[in-house]
C-alpha positions in Angstrom: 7.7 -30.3 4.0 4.4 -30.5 2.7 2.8 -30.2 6.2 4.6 -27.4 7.1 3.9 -25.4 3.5 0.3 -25.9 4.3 0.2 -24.8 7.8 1.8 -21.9 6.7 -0.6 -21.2 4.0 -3.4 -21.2 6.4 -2.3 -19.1 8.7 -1.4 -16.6 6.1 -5.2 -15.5 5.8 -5.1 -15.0 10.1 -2.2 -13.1 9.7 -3.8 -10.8 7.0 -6.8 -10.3 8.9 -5.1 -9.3 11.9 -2.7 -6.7 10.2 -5.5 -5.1 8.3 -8.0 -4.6 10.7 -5.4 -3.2 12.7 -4.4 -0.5 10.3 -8.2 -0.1 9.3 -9.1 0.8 13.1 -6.0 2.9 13.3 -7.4 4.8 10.4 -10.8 5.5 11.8 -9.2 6.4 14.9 -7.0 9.0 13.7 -9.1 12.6 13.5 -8.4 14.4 9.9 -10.2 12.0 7.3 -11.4 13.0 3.5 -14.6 14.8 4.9 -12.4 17.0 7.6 -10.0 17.5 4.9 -11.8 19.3 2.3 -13.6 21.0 5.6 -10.2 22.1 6.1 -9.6 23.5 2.3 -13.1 24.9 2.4 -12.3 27.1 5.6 -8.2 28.0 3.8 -10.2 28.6 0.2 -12.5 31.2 2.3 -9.6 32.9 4.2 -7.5 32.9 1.3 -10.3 34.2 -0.6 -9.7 31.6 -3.4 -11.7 31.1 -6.3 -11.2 27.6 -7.4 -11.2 24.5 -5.1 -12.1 26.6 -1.6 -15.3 28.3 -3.7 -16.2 24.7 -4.7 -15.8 22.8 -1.3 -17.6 26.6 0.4 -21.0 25.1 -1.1 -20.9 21.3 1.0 -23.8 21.5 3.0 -24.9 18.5 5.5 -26.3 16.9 2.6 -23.4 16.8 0.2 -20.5 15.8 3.6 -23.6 12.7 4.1 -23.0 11.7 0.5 -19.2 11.8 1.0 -19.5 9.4 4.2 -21.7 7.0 2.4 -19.0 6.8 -0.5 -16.2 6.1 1.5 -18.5 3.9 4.0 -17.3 6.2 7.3 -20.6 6.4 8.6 -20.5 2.7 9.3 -19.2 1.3 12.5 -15.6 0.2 12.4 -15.9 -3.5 12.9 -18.6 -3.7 10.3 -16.7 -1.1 7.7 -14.2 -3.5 8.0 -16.1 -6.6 6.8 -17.2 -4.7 4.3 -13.6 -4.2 3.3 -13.0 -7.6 3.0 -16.4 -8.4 1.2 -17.5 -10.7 4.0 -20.4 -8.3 4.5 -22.3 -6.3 1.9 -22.5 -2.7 1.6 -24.8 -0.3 0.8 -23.3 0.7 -3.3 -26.2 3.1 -4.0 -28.1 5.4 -2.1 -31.3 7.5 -2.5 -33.0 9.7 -0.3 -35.7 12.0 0.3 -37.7 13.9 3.2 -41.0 13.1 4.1 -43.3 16.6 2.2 -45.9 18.2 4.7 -48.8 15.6 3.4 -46.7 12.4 5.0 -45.0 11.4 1.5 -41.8 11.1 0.1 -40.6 10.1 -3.2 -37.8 8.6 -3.7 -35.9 7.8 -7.8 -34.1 3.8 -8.2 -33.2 2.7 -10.9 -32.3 -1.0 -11.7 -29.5 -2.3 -13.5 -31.5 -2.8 -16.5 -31.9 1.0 -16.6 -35.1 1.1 -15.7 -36.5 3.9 -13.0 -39.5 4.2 -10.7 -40.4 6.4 -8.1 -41.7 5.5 -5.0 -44.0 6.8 -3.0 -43.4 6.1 0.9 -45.5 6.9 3.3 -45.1 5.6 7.0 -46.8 4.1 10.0 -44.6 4.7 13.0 -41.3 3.4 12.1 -42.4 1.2 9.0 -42.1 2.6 5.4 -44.9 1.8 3.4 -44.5 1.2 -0.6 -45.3 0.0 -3.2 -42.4 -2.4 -5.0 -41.9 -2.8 -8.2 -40.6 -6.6 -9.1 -37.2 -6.5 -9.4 -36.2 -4.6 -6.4 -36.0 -6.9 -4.1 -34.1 -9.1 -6.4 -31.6 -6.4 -6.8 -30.7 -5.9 -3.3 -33.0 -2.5 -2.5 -34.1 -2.1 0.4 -36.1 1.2 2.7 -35.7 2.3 5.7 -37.0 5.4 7.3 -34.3 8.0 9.5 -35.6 9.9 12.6 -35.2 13.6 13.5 -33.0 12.1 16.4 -31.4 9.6 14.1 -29.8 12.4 11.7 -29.1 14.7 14.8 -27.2 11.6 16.2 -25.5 11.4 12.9 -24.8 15.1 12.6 -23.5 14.9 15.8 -20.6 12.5 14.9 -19.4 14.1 12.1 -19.0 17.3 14.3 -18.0 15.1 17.4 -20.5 16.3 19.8 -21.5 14.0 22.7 -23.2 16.0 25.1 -26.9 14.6 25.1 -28.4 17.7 25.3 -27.0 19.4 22.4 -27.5 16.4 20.7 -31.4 16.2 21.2 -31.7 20.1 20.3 -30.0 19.4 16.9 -33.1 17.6 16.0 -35.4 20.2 15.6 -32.5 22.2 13.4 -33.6 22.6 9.8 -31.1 20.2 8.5 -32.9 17.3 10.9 -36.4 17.8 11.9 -38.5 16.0 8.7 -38.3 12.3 8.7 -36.7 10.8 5.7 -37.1 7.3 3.8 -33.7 5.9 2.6 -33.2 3.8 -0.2 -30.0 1.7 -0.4 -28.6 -1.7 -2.9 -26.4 -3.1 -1.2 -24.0 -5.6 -2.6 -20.6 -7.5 -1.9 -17.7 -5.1 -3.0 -14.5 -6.0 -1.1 -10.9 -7.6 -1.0 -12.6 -11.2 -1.3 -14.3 -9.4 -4.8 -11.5 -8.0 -5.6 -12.4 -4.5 -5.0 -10.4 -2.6 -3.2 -12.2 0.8 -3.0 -11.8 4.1 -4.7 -9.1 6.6 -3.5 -10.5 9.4 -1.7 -7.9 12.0 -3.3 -7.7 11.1 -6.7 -11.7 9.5 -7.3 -9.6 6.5 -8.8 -9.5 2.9 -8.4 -7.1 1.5 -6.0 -6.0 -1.6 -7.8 -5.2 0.6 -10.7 -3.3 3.1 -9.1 -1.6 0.1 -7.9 -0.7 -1.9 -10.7 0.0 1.6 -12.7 2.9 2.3 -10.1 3.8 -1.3 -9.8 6.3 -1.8 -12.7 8.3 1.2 -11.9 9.2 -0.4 -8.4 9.8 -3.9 -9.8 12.0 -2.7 -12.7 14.7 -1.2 -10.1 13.7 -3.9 -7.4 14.9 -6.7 -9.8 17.6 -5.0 -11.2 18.9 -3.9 -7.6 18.5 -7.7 -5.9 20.0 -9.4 -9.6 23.4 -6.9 -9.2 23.7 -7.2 -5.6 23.8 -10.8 -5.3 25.5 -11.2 -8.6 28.2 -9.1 -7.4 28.5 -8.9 -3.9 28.7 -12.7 -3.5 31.7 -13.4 -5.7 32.8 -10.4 -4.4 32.6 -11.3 -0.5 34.5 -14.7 -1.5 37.3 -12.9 -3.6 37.9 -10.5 -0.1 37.5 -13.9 1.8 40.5 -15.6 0.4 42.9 -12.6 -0.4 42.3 -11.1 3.2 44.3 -7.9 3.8 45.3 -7.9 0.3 45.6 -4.6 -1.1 42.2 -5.5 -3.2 40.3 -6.3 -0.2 41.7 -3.3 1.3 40.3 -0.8 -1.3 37.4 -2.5 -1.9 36.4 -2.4 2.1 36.8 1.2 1.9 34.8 1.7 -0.9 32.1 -0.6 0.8 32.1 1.3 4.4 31.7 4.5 2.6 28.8 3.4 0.5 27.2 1.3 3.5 28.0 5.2 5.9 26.0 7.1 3.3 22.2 6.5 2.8 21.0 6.2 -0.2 18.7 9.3 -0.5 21.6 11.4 0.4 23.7 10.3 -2.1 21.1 10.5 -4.9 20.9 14.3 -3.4 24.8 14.8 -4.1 24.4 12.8 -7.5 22.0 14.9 -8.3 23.9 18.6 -7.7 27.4 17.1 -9.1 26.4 14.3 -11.6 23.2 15.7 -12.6 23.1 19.3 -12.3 26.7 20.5 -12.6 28.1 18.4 -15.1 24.6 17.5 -17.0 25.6 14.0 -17.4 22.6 12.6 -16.2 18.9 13.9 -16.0 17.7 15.2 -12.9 14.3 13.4 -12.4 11.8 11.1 -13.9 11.9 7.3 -15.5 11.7 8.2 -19.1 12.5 11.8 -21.0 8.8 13.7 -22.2 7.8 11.9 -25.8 9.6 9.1 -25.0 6.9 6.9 -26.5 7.5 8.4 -29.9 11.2 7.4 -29.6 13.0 4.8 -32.0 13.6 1.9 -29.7 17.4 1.9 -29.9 17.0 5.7 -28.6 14.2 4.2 -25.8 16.8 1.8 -24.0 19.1 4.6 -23.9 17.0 7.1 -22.5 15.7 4.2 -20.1 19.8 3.4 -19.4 20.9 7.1 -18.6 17.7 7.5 -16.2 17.9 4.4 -14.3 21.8 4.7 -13.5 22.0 7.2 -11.1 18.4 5.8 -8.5 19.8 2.1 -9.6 23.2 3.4 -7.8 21.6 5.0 -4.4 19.2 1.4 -4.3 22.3 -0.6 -4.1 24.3 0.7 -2.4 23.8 0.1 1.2 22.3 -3.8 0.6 25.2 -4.4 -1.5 27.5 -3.8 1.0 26.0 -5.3 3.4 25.2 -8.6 1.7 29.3 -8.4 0.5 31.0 -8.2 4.4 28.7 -10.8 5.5 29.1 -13.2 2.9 32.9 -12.3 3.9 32.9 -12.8 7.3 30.5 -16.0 7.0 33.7 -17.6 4.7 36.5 -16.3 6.5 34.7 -17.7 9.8 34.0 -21.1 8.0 37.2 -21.5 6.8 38.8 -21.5 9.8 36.3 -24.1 11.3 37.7 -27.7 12.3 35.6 -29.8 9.4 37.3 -27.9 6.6 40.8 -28.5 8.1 39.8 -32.0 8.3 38.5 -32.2 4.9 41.8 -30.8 3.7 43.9 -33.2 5.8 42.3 -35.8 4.3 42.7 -34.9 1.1 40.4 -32.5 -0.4 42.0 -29.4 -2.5 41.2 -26.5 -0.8 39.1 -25.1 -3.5 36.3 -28.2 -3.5 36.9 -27.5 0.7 36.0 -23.6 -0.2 33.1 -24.2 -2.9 31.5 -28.0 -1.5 31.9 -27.0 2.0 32.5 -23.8 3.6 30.5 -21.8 0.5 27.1 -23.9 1.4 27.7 -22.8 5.2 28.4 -19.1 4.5 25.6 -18.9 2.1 22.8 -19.7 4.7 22.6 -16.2 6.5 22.5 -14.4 3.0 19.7 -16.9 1.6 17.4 -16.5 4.5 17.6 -12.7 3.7 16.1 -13.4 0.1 12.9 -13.5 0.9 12.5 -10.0 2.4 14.4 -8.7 -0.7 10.4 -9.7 -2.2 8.9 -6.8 -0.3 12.1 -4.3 -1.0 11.7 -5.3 -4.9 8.1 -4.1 -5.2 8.0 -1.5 -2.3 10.3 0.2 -3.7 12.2 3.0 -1.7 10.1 5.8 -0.7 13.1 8.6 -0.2 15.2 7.8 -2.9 12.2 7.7 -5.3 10.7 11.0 -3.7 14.6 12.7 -4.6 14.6 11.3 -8.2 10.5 11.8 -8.7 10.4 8.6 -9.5 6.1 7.8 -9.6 6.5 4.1 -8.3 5.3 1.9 -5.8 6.9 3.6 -2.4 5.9 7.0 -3.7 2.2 5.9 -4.0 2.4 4.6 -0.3 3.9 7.8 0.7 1.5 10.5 -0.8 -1.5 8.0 0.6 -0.2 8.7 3.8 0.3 12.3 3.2 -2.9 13.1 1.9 -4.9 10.6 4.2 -6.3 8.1 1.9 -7.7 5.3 3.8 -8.9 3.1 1.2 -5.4 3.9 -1.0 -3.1 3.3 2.6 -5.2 -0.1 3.2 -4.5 -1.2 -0.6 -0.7 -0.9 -0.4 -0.7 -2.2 3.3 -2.5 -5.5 2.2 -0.2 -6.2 -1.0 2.9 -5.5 1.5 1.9 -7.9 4.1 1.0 -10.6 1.6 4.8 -10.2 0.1 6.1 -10.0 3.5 4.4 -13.5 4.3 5.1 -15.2 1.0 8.6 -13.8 1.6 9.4 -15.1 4.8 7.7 -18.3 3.9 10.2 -18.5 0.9 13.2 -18.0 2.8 12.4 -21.1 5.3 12.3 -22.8 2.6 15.6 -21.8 1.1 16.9 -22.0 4.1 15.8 -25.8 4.4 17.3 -26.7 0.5 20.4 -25.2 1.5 21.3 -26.0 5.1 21.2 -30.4 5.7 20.5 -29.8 9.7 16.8 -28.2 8.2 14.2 -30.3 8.6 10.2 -28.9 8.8 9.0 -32.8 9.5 
């Protein structure tokens, strides 16, 4: 067992790498990203004739769309973004520049971490900047490097996806390209291996906060869902088991085909209008009622109850019945296998043949589920938490989608693949401590 644990645990770091840089070429594949987004709002803002946002954005010159690829590290390559990403490479964290003035100097403002400043004064002999270094910049990570006429035309000419040569090489006698320019960068290890997972580019905010600010609202109904569908719908599945075609079982396998025929975001919509809307039992969105900090806490748990019935209803619904007819059918096919005749025959009461034998065997299909119910728990649901305007977990991953945020959609993608891993790894090993024939040696 130990052997096998351990082979799974390092692959688990392949796996990861595999997924991720997936997704993260995906991402840089796709056209639309931050910088053509708020293109996009500056050219809407100017038809619409908008004074806020679209005035704003109006004023991004090639300058200002530079500084947005060097935040969000697009004007790297994609292999080397990614190892950025994962820390394994360092990246450039700040970045000054300035043009070379008609007398062959350009001056440049770093400061260090201490808070000190200096300006330099590069000049240049061909390709080589020329300066002169204060102490601790090197220390610190700075280094220069000069850019080309044709290196910024080549770089203007991504971000507008040109590729013929020829417009290329006339774009670097434009304005915006024909000086020289000397670039100062730090660059340091910020990444997954760090820790860091970014900022996102629609809200300016760290992704790991984001994260674990959404994070309880998913695991609160995630636990509660798994603890009453498994609570329930086991005991349950054995009670329609042994009193098949009972009226019980017949009422309750109704019940269970209706709620298993319905998804769940369609019945929190019809909740909603009847429950929720008509008869004003129950409030129509949210976790919590506005001031519910200032709440006593007897008045808290209740405002917490009434909000979390009706989403708690449409999350367990369809895995509850589900997890009910199979643990059903599992018995009822056990039951009428040879070894629990045999064990009867011999003298075993039916019940130890039910809970000792036939239970165990039944059980196994259900407990190899449990470990996916790891990513359902903190995922969340996306639908039914967009119908309640719930803010958890699924929601996040939905409006990073939505809105394009690479380093926000790369942050929930990692965390999901590591509990998908951990989860499957987790049900081999329930698997083994419940069925005998299981053996990893």
């Amino acid at each position: 067992m130990r052997h096998y644990i351990l082979r799974r645990l390092l692959l688990m770091p392949i796996t990861l790498v595999g997924i991720t840089f997936l997704f993260f070429f995906l991402t840089r594949m796709v056209p639309g990203g931050p910088v053509e987004r708020m293109l996009q709002e500056q050219a809407i803002g100017a038809l619409m004739g908008e004074k806020t946002v679209g005035q704003t954005i109006s004023r991004l010159g090639n300058d200002d769309l530079e500084r947005l690829e060097e935040l969000f590290n697009l004007q790297e390559p994609t292999w080397k973004a990614y190892l950025q990403w994962l820390g394994v490479l360092p990246r450039a964290v700040e970045i000054a520049k300035a043009e070379f003035n008609d007398a062959g100097v350009a001056t440049i403002t770093i400061a260090s971490s201490s808070g000190k400043s200096v300006a330099l004064e590069v000049t240049r002999e061909g390709d080589v900047p020329l300066f002169l270094a204060p102490e601790w910049m090197e220390d610190e990570g700075w280094k220069v490097k000069l850019e080309s006429p044709q290196d910024r035309a080549a770089r203007l000419a991504a971000r507008r996806r040109i590729t013929d040569a020829a417009e290329i090489a006339s774009l670097a006698g434009t304005p915006a390209c024909r000086r020289w320019r000397a670039v100062a960068s730090r660059r340091a290890f910020q990444g997954v291996l760090q820790g860091n997972l970014g900022l996102s580019y629609k809200y300016n905010e760290p992704v790991t906060r984001m994260m674990m600010d959404r994070l309880p609202v998913s695991l609160y109904f995630g636990l509660l869902g798994a603890v009453i569908t498994y609570v329930v719908s086991i005991p349950l599945g054995v009670f329609k088991a042994l009193h098949h075609r009972s009226w019980m079982d017949s009422v309750t396998s109704v019940l269970i085909f209706v709620g298993y025929a319905v998804p769940g975001f369609a019945l929190g919509a019809v909740l909603l209008v009847y429950l929720g809307a008509r008869m004003e039992w129950f409030p129509l969105y949210g976790l919590v009622s506005p001031g519910f900090e200032w709440m006593p806490f007897k008045e808290q748990l209740y405002d917490l109850a009434i909000h979390t019935v009706l989403p708690l209803t449409c999350y367990v619904v369809s895995t509850f019945a589900v997890t009910t007819m199979m643990m059903k059918n599992n018995l009822m096919e056990n039951l009428s296998r040879d070894y629990v005749r045999t064990a009867v025959s011999k003298g075993v009461s039916f019940r130890q043949a039910v809970w000792r034998h036939a239970f165990r065997n039944s059980v196994i299909p259900i407990v190899s589920t449990l470990g996916g119910v790891i990513c359902t728990v903190v995922g969340g649901s996306i639908l039914i938490e967009r119908v309640f305007d719930i803010q958890g977990f699924g929601m996040l991953s939905f409006q990073a989608l939505m809105d394009k945020d690479y380093s926000l959609i790369m942050g929930t993608l990692l965390l999901t693949s590591i509990l998908i891993i951990i989860g499957n790894l987790i049900s081999d090993l329930l698997v083994a401590m419940v069925d005998p024939r299981v053996r990893f040696e």
